[in-house]
N, C-alpha and C positions, 0 to 999 in steps of 0.2 A: 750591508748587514754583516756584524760579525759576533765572535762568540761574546765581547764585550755588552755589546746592545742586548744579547740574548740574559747574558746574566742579570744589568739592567732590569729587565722588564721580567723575569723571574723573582727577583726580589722585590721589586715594587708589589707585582701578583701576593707575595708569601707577608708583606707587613702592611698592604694597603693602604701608606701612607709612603709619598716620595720621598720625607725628610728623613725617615729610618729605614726606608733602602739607598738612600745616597752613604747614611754615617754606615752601613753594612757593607756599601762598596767602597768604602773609602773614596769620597768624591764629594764636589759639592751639592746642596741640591738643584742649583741652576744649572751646571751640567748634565746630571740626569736627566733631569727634566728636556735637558735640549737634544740629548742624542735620543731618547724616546723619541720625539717629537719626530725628531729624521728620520727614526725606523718609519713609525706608522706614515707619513710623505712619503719614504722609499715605496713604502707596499701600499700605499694607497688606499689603508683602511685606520680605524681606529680602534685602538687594543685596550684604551682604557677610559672609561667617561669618568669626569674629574669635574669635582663640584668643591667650594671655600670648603665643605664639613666631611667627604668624603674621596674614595677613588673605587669605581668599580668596573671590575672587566666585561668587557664585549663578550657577547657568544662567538663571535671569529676570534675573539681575543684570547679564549679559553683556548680555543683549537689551534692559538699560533703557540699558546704557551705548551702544550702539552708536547707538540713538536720543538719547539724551545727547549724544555726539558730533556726528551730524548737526546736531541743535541749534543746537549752538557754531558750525560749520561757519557754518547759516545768520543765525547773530547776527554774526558777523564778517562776513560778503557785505552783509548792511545795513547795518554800519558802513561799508563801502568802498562802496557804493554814495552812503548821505550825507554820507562824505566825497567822493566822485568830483561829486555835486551842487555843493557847494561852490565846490570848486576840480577843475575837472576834469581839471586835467592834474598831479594827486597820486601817482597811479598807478601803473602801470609801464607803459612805453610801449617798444617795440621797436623799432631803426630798423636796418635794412642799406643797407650800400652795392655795387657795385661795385667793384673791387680799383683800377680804374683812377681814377676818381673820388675815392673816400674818402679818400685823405691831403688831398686840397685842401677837400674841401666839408664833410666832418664839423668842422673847426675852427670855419669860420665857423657852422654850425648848435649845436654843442654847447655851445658857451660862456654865447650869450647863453641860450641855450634853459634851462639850468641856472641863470645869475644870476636868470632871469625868475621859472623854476616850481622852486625847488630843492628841492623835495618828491617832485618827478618820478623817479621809478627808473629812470633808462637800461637797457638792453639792447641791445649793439650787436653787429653781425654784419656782414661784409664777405661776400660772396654771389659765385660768377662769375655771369658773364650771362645762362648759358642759364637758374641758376633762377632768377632776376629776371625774363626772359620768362615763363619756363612760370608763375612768379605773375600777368604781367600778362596771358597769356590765359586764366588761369581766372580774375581778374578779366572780363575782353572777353567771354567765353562766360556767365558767369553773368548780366551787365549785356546782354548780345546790341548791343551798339552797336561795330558791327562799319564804321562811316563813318569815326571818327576813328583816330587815328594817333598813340600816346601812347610817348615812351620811357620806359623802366622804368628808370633811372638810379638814381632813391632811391625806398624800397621803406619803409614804414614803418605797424607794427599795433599795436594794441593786444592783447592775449593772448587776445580772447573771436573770433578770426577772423572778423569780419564788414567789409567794406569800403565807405569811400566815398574819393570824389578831390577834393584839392584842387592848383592850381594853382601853382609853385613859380618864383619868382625871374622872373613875367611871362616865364616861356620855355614851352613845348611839351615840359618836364618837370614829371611828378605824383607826390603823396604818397599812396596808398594806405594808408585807416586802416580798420579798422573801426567798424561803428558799431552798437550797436546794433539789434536788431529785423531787422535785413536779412539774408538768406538770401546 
């Protein structure tokens, strides 16, 4: 079994017809057809009953695709993960602003930010202020560093919600990212 066979029979699952999950896998349909056929001999069950007018899945069939699917799921999370090793800003990266701020400061940040890492997925949101605070004191509350005195002007995550601060334009404005592992 490998992840091939798994996409295989994911696709056959998602168009019900072998001939338009082989042209979706680019393959022929006599191939498909025949590493299926090894998968279900490997496991020693059948995943899909196949009649001249139809194709439809087993009840174990359902429950191998569903694990099939997760699979896939986590075989693409390790590719975005050693691509995000790479180059870590390939990503998608979310940034908001403030309504008052953002016509002037998102130019200067998006431009070069994009010639830089043009792999980077923008996500942009203009935000009012109060939820820009209410992020930076659930930032303040979670981090309990309750001494400094930070404005929440630009607001910027990565999609897995974890936070850390970096310093921005040598002013007493911060970029909230997350990061990894941190609660």
């Amino acid at each position: 079994m490998n992840l091939r066979d798994l996409s295989y029979i994911i696709a056959v699952a998602d168009t019900r017809h072998f001939g338009k999950a082989a042209q979706r896998c680019f393959v022929s349909q006599p191939t498909l057809s025949g590493q299926i056929r090894k998968l279900e001999d490997e496991l020693g069950v059948t995943i899909f009953e196949r009649t001249n007018r139809s194709v439809r899945v087993t009840t174990v069939g359902e429950e191998i695709l569903r694990h099939a699917r997760q699979m896939m799921e986590q075989a693409d999370a390790i590719r975005s993960l050693a691509t995000a090793q790479r180059d870590p800003l390939a990503g998608p990266l979310r940034i908001g602003a403030i309504p008052t701020i953002s016509p002037y400061l998102m130019p200067l940040i998006l431009a070069p930010l994009k010639q830089q890492h043009p792999k980077l997925k923008l996500v942009l949101s203009e935000e009012i202020y109060q939820d820009a605070y209410s992020f930076y004191k659930h930032y303040k509350r979670t981090k309990k560093n309750k001494k400094t005195k930070y404005s929440p002007n630009l607001t910027s995550t990565p999609t897995d919600n974890q936070y850390h601060k970096k310093e921005i334009l040598n002013q007493n404005q911060w970029v909230f990212t997350k990061v990894k592992g941190e609660k």
